[in-house]
C-alpha positions in Angstrom: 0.0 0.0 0.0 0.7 3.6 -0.6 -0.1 7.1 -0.6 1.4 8.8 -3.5 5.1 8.0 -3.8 5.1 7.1 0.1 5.1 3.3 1.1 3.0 2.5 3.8 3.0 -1.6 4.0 6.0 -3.7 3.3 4.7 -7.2 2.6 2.5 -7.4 5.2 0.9 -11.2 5.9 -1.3 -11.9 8.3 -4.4 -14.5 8.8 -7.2 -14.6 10.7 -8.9 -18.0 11.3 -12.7 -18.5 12.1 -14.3 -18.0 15.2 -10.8 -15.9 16.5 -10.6 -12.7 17.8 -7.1 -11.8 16.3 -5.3 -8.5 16.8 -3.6 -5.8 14.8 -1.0 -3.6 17.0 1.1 -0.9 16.6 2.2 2.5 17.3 0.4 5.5 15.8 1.1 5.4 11.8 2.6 1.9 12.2 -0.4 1.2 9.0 -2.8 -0.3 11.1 -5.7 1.3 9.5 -4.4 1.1 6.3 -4.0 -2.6 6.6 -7.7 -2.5 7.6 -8.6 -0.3 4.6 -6.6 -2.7 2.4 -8.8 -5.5 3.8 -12.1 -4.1 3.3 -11.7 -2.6 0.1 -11.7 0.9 0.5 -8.0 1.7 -0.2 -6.6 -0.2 -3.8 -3.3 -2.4 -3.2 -0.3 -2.3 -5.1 1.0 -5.4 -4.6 -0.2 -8.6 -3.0 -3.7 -10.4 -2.6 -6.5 -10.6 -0.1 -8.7 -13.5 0.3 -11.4 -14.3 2.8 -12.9 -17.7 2.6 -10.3 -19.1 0.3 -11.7 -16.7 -2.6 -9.5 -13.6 -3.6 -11.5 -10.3 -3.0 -8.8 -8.0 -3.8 -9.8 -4.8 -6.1 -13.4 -5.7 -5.1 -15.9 -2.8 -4.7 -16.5 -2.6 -0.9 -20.2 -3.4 -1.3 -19.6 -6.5 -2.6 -17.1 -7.4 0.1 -19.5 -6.3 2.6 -21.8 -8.8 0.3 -19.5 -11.6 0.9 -19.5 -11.4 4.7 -17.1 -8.5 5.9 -18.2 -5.6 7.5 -15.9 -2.6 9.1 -16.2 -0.4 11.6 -14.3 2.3 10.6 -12.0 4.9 13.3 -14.1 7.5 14.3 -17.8 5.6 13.6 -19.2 7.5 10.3 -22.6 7.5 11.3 -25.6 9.0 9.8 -26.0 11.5 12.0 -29.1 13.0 11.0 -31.2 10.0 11.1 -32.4 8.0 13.8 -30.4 5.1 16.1 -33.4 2.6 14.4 -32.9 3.7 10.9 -28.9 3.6 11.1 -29.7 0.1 12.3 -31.8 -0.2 9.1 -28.9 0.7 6.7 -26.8 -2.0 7.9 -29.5 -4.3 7.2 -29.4 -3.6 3.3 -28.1 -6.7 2.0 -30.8 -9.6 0.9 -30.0 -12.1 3.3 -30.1 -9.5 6.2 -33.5 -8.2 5.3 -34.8 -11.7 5.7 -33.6 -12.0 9.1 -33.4 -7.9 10.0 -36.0 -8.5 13.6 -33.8 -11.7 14.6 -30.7 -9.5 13.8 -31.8 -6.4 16.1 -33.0 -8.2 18.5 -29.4 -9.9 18.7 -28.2 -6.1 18.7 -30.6 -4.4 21.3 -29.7 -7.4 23.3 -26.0 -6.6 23.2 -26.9 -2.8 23.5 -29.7 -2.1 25.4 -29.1 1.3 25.3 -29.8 1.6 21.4 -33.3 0.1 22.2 -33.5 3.0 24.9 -32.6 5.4 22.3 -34.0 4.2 18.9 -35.8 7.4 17.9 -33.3 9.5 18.9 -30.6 11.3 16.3 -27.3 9.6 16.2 -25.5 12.9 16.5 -26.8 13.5 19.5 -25.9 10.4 21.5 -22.6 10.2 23.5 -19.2 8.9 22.3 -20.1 5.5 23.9 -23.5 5.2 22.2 -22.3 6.3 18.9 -19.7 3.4 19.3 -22.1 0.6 20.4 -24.3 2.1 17.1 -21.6 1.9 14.9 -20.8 -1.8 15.7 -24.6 -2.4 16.0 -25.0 -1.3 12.2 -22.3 -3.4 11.0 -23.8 -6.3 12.7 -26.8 -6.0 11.0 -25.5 -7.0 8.0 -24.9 -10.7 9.7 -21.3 -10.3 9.2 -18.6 -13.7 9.6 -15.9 -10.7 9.9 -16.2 -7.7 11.8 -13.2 -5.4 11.7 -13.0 -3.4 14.5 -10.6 0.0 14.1 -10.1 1.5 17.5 -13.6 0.9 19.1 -12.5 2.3 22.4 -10.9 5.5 21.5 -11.9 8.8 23.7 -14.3 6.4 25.3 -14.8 6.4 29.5 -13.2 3.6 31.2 -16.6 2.3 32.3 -18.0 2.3 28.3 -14.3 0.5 27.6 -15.2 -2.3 29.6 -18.6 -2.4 28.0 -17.1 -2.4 24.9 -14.8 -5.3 25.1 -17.4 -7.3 27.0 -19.3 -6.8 23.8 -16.6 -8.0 21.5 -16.2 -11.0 23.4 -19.8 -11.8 23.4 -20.2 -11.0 19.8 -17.5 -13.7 19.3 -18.6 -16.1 21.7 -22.0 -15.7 19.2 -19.8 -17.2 16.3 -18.7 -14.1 14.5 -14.8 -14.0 13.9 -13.1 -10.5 15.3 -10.2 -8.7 14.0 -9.2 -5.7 16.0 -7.0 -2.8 15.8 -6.7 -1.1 19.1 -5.2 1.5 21.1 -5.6 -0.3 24.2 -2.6 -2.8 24.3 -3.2 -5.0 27.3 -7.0 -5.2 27.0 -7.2 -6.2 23.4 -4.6 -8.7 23.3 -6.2 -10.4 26.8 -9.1 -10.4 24.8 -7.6 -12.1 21.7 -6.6 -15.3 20.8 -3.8 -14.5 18.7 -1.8 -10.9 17.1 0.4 -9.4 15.3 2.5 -6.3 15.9 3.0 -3.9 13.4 5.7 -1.5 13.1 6.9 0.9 9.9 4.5 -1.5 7.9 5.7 -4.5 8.5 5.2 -7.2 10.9 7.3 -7.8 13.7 5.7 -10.3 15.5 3.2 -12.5 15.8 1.5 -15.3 18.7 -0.9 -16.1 21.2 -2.3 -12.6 22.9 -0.5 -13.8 26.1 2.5 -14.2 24.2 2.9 -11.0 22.9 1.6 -8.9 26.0 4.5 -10.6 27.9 7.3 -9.8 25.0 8.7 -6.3 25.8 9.3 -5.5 21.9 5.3 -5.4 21.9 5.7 -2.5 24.1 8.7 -1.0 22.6 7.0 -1.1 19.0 3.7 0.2 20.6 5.3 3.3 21.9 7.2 3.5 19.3 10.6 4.0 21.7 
């Protein structure tokens, strides 16, 4: 990957299996997010291939990735702010297979979220950091993702809506739906993960269980970037 004339990823291999929760760490402009970008579709490769399922998806339009069981939820949320917590909910539903099951689906969601059910006729832009957070993973799930890519789901969030977070994650997987996370939050994600990588200058460094790698002291050298 680049931008312009300016590298970004160096060969970068990585694999997440099914049913893991599998994480992506790093310090800042390590190409975290572009590695997630690269996944999803939204930033074009230069080199190399992605597949998911055995099937190459590289240079696919991110609809049709999204289509094939992959859904992102992107740094900073991108909601639609002037519409309702319900009808956001209703966008991420737009693919056939979701709109057969979309009351199954949000009941799943409002069950990991009360609060969206609390808030559903409310405007997205005017709930708080927390509750745009749980809508924005709530909308990717109701597209009955296998994938859910999660950059930086905790960022500028409370403590107390951290930990709701990640017990959401966890439950989301222990529901069957495989995880990969990039996150700012070293120890938590990778107690939370099976396995990770570490990325540094857009390459990986490392790689093993989430124990593994919160116990090896370049983790924390290449997350601080010191």
């Amino acid at each position: 990957m680049a931008y312009g004339d300016v590298r970004v990823l160096h060969d970068v291999a990585l694999r997440v299996g099914q049913g893991e929760i599998v994480s992506l760490v790093g310090a800042n402009g390590a190409g975290k997010t572009t590695t997630l970008r690269a996944i999803s579709g939204l930033l074009p490769a230069l080199e190399g291939r992605v597949t998911f399922d055995g099937e190459a998806i590289t240079g696919r339009a991110p609809s049709r990735i999204v289509a094939r069981g992959l859904a992102h939820v992107p740094e900073g949320r991108q909601l639609f702010t002037n519409m309702t917590v319900h009808e956001n909910l209703e966008m991420g539903a737009y693919l056939p297979r979701a709109k057969t099951a979309v009351g199954e689906t949000l009941a799943w969601v409002t069950g990991l979220f009360p609060r969206l059910a609390e808030r559903r006729t409310q405007l997205a832009g005017t709930l708080s950091g927390g509750e745009q957070q749980m809508l924005a993973i709530g909308r990717a799930l109701m597209s009955r993702p296998r994938l859910l890519i999660l950059d930086e789901p905790s960022l500028g969030l409370a403590p107390i809506m951290v930990k709701t977070i990640f017990d959401a994650i966890r439950r989301i997987n222990g529901d069957g739906t495989t995880v990969l996370l990039v996150e700012q939050n070293l120890a938590q994600s990778l107690r939370l993960s099976h396995r990770g990588y570490v990325l540094e200058t857009g390459r990986i460094v490392l790689e093993g269980s989430g124990a593994e790698l919160l116990a090896n002291p370049h983790t924390r050298k290449a997350f601080l970037g010191v």
